[in-house]
Z-matrix of the N, CA and C atoms (Angstrom, degrees):
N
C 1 1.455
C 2 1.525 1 108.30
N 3 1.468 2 121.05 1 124.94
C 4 1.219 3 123.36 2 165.87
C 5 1.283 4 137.96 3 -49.25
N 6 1.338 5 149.41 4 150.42
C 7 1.488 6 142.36 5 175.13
C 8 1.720 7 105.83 6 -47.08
N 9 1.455 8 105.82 7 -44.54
C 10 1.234 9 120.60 8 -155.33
C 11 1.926 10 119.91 9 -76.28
N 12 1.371 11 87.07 10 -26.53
C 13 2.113 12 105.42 11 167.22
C 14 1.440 13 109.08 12 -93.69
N 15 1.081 14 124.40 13 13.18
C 16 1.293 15 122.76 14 170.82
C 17 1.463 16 129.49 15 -51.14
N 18 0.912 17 140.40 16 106.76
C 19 1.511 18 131.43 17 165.81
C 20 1.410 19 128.51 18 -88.56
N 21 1.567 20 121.55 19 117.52
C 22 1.403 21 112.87 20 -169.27
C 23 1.976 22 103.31 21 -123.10
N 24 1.058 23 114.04 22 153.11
C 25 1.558 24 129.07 23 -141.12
C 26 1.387 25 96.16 24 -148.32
N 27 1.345 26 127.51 25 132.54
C 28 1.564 27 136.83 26 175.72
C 29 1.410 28 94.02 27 -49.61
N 30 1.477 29 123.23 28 167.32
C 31 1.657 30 137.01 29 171.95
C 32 1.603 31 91.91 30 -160.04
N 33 1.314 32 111.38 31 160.89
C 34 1.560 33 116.77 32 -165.53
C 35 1.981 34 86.84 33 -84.62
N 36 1.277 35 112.16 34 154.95
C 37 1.695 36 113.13 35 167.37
C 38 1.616 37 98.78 36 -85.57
N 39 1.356 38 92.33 37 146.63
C 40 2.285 39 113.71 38 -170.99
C 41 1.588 40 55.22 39 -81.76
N 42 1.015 41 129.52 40 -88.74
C 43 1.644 42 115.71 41 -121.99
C 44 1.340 43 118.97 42 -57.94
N 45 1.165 44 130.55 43 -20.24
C 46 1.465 45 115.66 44 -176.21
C 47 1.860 46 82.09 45 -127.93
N 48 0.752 47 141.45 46 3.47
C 49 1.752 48 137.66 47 166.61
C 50 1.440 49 89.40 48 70.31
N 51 1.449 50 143.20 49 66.87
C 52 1.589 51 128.16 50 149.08
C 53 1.736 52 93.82 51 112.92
N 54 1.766 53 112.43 52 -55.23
C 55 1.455 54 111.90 53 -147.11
C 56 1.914 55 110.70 54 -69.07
N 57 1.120 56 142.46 55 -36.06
C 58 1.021 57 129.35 56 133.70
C 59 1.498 58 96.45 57 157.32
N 60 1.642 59 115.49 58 130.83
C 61 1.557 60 109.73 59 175.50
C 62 1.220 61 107.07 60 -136.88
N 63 1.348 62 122.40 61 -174.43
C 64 1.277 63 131.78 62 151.13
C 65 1.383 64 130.36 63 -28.32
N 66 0.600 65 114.95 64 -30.52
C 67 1.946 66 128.34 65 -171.12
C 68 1.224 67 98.59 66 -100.82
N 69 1.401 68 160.55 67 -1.74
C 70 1.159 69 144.10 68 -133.77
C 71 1.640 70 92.18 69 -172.49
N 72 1.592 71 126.22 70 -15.22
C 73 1.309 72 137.88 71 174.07
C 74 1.612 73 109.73 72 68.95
N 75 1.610 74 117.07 73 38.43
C 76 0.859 75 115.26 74 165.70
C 77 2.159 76 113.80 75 95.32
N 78 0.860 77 120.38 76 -3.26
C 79 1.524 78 131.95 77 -135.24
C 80 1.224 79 82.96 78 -111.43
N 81 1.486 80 126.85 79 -62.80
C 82 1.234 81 120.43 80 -138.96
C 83 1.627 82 131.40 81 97.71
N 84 0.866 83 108.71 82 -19.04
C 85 1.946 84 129.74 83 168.73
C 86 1.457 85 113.41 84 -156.58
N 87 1.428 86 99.53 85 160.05
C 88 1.311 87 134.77 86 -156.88
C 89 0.919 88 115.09 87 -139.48
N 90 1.538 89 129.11 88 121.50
C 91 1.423 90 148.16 89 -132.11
C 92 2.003 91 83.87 90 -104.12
N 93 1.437 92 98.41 91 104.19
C 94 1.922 93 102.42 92 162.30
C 95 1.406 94 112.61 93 -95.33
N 96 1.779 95 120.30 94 175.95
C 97 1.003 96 127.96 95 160.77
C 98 1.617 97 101.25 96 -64.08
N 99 1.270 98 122.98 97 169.80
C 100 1.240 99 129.82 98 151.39
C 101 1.888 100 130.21 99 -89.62
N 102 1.134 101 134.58 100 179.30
C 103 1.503 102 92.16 101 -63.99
C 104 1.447 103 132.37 102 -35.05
N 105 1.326 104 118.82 103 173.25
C 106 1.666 105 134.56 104 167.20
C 107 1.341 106 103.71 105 -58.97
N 108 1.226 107 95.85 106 121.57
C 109 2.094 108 109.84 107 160.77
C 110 1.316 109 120.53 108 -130.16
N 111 1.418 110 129.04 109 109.50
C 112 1.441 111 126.51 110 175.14
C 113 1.698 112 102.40 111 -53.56
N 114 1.389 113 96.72 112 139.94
C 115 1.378 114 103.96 113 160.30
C 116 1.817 115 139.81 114 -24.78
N 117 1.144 116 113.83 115 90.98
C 118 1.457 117 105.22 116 -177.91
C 119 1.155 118 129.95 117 -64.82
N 120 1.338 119 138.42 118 15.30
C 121 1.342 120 161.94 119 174.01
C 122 1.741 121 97.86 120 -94.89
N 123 1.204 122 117.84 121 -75.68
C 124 1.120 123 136.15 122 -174.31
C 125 2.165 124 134.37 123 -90.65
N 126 1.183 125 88.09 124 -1.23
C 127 1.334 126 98.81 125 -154.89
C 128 1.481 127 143.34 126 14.83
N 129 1.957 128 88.96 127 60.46
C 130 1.635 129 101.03 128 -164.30
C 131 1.132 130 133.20 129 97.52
N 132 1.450 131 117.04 130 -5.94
C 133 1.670 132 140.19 131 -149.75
C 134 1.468 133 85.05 132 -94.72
N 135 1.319 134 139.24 133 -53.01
C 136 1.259 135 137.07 134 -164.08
C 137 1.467 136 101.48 135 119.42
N 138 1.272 137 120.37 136 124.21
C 139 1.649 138 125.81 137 159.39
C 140 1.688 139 117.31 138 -154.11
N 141 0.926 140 107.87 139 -170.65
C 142 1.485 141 110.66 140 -178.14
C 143 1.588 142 106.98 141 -83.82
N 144 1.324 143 140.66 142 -22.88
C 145 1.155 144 138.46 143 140.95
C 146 1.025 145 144.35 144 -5.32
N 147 1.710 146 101.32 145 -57.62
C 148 1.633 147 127.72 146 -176.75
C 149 1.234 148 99.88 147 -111.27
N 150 1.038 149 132.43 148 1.21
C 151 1.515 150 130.21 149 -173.31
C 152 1.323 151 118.46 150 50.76
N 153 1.823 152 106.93 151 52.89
C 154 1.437 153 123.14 152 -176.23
C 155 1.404 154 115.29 153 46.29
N 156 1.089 155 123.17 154 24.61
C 157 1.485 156 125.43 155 155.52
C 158 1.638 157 138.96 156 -85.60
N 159 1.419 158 93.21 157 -20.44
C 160 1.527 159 121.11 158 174.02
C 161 1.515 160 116.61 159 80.14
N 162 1.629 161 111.29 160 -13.66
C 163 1.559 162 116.21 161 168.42
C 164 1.536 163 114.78 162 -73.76
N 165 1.317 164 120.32 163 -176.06
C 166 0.973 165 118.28 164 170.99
C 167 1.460 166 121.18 165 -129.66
N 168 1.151 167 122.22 166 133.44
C 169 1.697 168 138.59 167 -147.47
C 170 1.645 169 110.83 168 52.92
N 171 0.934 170 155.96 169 77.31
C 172 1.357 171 149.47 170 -147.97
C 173 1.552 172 91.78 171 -112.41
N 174 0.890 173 124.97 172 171.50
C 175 1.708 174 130.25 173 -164.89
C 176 1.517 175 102.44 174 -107.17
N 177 1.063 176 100.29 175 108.49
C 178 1.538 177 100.35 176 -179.06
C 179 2.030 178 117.07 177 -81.26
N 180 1.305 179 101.00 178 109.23
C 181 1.688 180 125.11 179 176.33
C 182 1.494 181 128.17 180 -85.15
N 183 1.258 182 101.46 181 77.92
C 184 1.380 183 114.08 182 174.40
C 185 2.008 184 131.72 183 -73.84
């Protein structure tokens, strides 16, 4: 699958579970590829990988 057919879909943030942090820009979720994959580094635990989100590749929102 290309970068470019990607589909990405809210997922709750591991790190604050929904309620809203830093990592997640306040929201509470974090835009993944589809399907959802916890972090393979971490499996969701939070790391610098996922950018404390616990998914894996999460769309970074600037």
């Amino acid at each position: 699958m290309s970068d470019e057919n990607v589909e990405f879909a809210p997922e709750v943030c591991c790190h604050c579970e929904g309620a809203g942090c830093m990592y997640c820009n306040k929201k509470g979720t974090v835009m993944v590829p589809q399907p959802p994959q916890k972090c393979r580094h971490c499996g969701g635990d939070c790391c610098i990988y996922c950018g404390y989100t616990g998914w894996e590749r999460p769309l970074k929102e600037y």
